[in-house]
N, C-alpha and C positions, 0 to 999 in steps of 0.2 A: 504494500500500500504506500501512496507518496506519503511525504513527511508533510502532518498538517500544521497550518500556522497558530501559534501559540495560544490559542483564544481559549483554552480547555475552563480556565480559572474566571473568565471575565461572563458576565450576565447579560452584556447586551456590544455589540459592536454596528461599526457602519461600515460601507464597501463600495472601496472609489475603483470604476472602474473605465479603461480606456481603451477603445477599437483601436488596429494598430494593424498595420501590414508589415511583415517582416523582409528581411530581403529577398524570397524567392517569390515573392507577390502570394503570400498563402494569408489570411484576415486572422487575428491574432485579439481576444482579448487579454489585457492586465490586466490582474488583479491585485488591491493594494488593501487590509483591512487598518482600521484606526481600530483602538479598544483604550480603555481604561482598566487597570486592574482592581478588583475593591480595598484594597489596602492603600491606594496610590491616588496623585493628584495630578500624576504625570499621564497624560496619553501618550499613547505612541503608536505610530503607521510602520507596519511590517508588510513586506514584499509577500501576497498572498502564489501564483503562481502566473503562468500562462495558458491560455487554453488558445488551441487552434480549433479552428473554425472550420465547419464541414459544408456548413453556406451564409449568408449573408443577409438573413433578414432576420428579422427582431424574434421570432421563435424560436431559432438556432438559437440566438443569444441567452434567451430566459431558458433553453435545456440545458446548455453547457454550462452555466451556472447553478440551477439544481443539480447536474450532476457533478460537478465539484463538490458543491456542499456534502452530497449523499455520500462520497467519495472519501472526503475529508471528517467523515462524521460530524460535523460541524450544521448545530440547529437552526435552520433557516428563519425560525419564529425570532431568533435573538437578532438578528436585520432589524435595525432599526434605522438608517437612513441609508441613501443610495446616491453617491456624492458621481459625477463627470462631468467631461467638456461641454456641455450641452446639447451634444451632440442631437439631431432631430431623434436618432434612430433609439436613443438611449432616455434621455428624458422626453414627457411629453404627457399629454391629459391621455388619449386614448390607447392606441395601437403603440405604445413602446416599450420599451424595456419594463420601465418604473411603472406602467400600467397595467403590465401582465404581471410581475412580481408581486404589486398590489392584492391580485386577485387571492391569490396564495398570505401575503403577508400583510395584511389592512392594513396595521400600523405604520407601516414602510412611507417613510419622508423621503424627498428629495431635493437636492440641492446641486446647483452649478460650484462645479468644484472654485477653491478661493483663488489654488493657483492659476487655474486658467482666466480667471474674472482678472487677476490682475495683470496677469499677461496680456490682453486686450486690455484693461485699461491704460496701460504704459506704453503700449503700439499707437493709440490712438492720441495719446496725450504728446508723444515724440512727433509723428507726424503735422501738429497742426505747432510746434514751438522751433522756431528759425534757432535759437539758438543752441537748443540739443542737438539739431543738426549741423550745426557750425561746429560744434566740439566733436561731431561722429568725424567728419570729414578732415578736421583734425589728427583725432588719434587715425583715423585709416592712413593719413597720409606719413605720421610719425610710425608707423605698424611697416609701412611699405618701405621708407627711408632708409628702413636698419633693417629689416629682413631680406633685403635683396644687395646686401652688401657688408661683405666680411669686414673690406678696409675699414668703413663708417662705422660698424659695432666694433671694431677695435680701436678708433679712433675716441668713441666713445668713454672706450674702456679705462684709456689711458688718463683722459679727462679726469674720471670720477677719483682715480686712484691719484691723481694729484691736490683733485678737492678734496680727498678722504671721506669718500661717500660711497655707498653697494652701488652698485649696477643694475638698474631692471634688466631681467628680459623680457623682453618684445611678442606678445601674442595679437590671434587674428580678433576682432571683437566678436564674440560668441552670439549668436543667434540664437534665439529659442525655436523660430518657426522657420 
């Protein structure tokens, strides 16, 4: 049997979860569980597993997650919210995810995960501010300066070591999407 995630001790957990294609184009959900332990005031989000996908519409998705659960011995009645991207196929009032899992678990909440709320809000907030974009095109241009030249990061180098100061190094600016 896999190894199930740690939730043996906890009374009620939530379950963020994300469609995903992996690289050979097969539909892939994550699964992520939060819990609380009752001795604890600490939550914490453990890597629940992966399920590959046998097809691609929203009753694939609510099987493969009963059978996980069933799988993992893990009580489906203890779902208490159903946290992701917002995705149409995954949240929604009628035919989705959170709706058919409903059916089975009443109590089941739903929510637009935080991180992705704030990911869009930061993409949208960058976009309309001239000046976070004057500093992107900055650091891209400081990123390209000294990544595409030895002489210039050792030119650098020598700098710092005369100011007596570390040296950064130079990465690309990370993208989320």
């Amino acid at each position: 049997m896999p190894r199930s995630p740690p939730l043996e001790h906890t009374t009620v957990h939530a379950l963020i979860v994300d469609e995903s294609t992996d690289i050979a184009v097969h539909k892939v959900l994550v699964l992520y569980f939060k819990y609380r332990s009752p001795n604890s005031l600490v939550y914490k989000t453990v890597f629940g597993g992966i399920i590959q996908l046998t097809a691609c519409h929203v009753q694939a998705f609510e099987q493969a997650i009963k059978e996980f659960y069933n799988e993992h011995e893990i009580d489906l009645n203890r779902l208490v919210m159903l946290m992701s991207d917002d995705a149409s196929v995954i949240l929604g009032r009628w035919n989705r995810l959170a709706a058919l899992l409903k059916r089975t678990v009443p109590h089941l909440s739903e929510q637009h995960c935080v991180a992705h709320r704030e990911d869009l809000a930061l993409t949208a907030l960058w976009k309309d501010n001239n000046f976070l974009k004057t500093i992107e095109v900055l650091l891209r241009t400081v990123y390209t300066l000294f990544s595409r030249s030895s002489v210039k990061t050792a030119a650098l180098a020598e700098w710092a070591s005369v100011n007596e100061v570390d040296v950064l190094s130079f990465g690309p600016i990370q993208e989320v999407r």
